[in-house]
C-alpha positions in Angstrom: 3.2 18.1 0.6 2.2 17.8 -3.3 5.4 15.4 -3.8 3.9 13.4 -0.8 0.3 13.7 -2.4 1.3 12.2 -6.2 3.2 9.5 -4.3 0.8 8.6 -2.0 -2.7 9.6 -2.8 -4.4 9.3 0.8 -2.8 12.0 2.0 -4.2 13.9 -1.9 -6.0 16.7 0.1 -3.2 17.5 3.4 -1.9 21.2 1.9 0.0 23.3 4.0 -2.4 25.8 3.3 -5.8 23.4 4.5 -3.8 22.6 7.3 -2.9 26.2 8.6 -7.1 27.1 7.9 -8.2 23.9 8.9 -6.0 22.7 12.2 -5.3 18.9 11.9 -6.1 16.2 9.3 -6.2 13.0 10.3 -5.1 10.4 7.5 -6.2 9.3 5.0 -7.9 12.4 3.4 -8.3 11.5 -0.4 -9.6 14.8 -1.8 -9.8 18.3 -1.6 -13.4 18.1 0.1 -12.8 15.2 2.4 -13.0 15.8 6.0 -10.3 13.1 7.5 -10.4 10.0 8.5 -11.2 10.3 12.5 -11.8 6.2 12.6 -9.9 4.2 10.2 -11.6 1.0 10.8 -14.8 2.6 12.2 -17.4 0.6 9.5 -15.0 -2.6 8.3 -11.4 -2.8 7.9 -10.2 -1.4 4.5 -8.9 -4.7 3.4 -11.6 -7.0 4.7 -11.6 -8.9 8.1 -8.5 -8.3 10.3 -5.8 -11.5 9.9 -4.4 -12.8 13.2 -2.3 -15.0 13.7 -1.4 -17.0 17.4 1.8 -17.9 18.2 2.8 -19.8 21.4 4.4 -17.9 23.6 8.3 -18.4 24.1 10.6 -17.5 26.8 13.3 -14.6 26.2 16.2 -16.2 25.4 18.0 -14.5 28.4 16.3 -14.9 31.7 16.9 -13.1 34.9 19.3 -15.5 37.6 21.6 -15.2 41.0 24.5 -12.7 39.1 21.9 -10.3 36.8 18.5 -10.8 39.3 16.5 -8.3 36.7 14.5 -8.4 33.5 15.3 -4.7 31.4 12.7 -3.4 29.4 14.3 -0.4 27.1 11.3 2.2 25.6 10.7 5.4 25.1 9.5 8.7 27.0 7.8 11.3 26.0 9.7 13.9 25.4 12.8 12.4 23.7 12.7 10.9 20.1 14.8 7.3 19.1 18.3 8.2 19.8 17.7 12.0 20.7 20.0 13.4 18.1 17.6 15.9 17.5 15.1 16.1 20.3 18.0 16.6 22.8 18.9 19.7 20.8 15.4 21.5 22.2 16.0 23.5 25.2 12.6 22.8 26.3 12.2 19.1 25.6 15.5 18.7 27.5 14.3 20.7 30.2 11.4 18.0 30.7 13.5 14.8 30.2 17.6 16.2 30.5 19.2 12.7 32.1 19.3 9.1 31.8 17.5 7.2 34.7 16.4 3.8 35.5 12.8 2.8 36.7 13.0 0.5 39.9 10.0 -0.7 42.2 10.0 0.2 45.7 10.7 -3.2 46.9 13.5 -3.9 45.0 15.2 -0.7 45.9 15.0 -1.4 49.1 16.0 -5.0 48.9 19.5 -3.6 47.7 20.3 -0.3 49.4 18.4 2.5 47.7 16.9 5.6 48.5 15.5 7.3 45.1 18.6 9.8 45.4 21.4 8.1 44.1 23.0 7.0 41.2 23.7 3.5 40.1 25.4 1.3 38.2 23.4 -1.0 35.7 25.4 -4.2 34.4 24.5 -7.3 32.0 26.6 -9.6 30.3 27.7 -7.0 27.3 28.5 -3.9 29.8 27.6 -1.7 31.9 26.1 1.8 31.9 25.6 4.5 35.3 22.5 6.8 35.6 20.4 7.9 38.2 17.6 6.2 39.6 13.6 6.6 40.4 12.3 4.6 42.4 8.5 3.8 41.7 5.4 1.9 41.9 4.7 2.2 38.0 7.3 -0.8 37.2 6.8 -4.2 38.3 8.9 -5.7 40.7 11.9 -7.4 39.1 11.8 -5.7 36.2 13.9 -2.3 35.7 13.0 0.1 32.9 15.9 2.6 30.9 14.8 5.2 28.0 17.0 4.5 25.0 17.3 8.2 24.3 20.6 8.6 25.9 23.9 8.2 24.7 25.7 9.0 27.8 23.8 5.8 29.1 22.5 3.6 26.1 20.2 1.3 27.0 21.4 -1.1 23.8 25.2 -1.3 25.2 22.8 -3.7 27.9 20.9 -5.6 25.6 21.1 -8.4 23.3 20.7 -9.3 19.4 18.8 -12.5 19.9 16.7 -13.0 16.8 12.7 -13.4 17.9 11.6 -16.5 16.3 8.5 -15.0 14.7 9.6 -11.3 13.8 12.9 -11.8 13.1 13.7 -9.3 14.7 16.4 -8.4 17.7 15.1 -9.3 21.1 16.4 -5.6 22.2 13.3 -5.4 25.2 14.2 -7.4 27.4 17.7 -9.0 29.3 19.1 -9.9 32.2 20.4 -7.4 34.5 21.9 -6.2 38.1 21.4 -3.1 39.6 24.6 -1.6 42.3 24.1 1.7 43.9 27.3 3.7 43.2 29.3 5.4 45.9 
């Protein structure tokens, strides 16, 4: 913590010591009698008015058709971290979230063959993964959802590298998919 301080003096007063008396800091906490920083950008942002910047929106570059009828969204839950290397090394994390699944509205499940029990097979145009399923109201309809956290079913092997135009960045949200119940 006093390597982190020297390099980066808002977080000067978080000590292991403050924080076992204190309970949590929030950032940035300059010295040793500052309270935290509860509201960051409570009185004025710290570098002057906010800078935004519209864009037009733009289409994905890979939109749902007849063969692959649904848009994947990949994200995360909340008890698995990135790729789970180490979050699927706690017994009790894993005991919350211990399988790969895909989100599926109600409608579309029923539209081809599903019951909320099975497993099934998820395909796009770079492969194919199979997990089970949940069916439920939170998703939209069309759209399927997978947590990346999973290497027995990674949500990537599904998606894409198209570049965003802005960003720069890989388009890995969203791509064209079909959904098969498995045997």
């Amino acid at each position: 913590m006093a390597e982190i301080a020297r390099v980066a003096p808002s977080y000067g007063s978080v000590t292991y010591e403050r924080l076992d008396r204190e309970g949590s800091l929030q950032w940035p906490v300059p010295t040793t009698d500052h309270p935290g920083t509860p509201y960051l950008h409570k009185e004025k942002f710290t570098r002057g008015l906010g800078k935004f910047h519209p864009v037009e929106f733009q289409e994905a570059a890979e939109l749902p058709d007849e063969e692959y009828p649904f848009i994947l969204t990949t994200g995360r839950v909340m008890f698995q971290y990135h790729t789970g290397t180490m979050s699927r090394r706690s017994e009790k994390l894993e005991q919350e979230a211990p399988e790969p699944y895909v989100e599926i509205h109600p409608d579309d499940a029923a539209r081809i063959g599903l019951n909320g029990a099975q497993r099934v097979r998820v395909s796009s145009r770079r492969g194919q993964i199979e997990l089970a399923v949940r069916v439920t109201d939170r998703i939209r309809p069309g759209v399927v959802f997978i947590p990346f956290h999973y290497a027995e079913a990674a949500a990537n092997v599904l998606t894409h590298t198209a570049l965003d135009p802005v960003a720069k960045i890989p388009e890995l949200k969203v791509c064209a998919v079909r959904v098969e119940p498995l045997p």
